[in-house]
C-alpha positions, 0 to 999 in steps of 0.5 A: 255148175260152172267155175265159180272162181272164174266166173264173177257173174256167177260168184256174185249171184250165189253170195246174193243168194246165200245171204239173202236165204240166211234167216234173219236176211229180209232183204239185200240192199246197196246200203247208202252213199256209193251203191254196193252192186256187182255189174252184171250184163243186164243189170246189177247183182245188189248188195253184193261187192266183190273187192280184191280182199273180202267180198261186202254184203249189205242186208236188211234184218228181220230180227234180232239179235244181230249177231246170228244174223250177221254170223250165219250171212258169213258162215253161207257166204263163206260157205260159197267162197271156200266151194269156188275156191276164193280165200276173200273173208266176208264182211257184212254190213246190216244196212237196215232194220225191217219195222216188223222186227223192231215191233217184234223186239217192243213187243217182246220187251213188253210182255216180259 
């Protein structure tokens, strides 16, 4: 594999994969208003924002509750960041909720 720390492409693209295969990540989303993507020749990696400080990834859920979501997004990306070296944190933004969780969470609510 190469460098990651100096490869922004490369960065970018596994901290999309890692937040995106986090249980609970339905998808990644580029949130609302200023898109949040990382350029990329051909394209854009989405979701992902490499900032001087901290890297943002913004998801779409699929469960709940969030907070294991939401901890297990930081812990992989974090994961990706200490392997490449780079000390940014990680924030994550739940831009979204999938319907199928809020129908799981109703139905759940109600059997109870």
């Amino acid at each position: 594999m190469a460098d990651l720390s100096t490869d922004r492409v490369m960065l970018a693209r596994a901290v999309a994969a890692a937040a995106g295969s986090t249980p609970g990540v339905a998808r990644l989303v580029p949130g609302t208003g200023v898109p949040v993507v990382t350029h990329v020749p051909g394209g854009t990696v989405t979701g992902v924002g490499l900032g001087p400080a901290a890297v943002s990834v913004h998801v779409a859920v699929d469960r709940f509750p969030l907070e294991p979501v939401i901890t297990g997004v930081v812990e992989a990306v974090s994961a990706v960041l200490a392997g490449a070296g780079d000390p940014r944190r990680v924030e994550v933004v739940v831009e979204d909720v999938d319907e199928a969780a809020v129908r799981r969470a109703a139905r759940a609510r109600d059997a109870d």
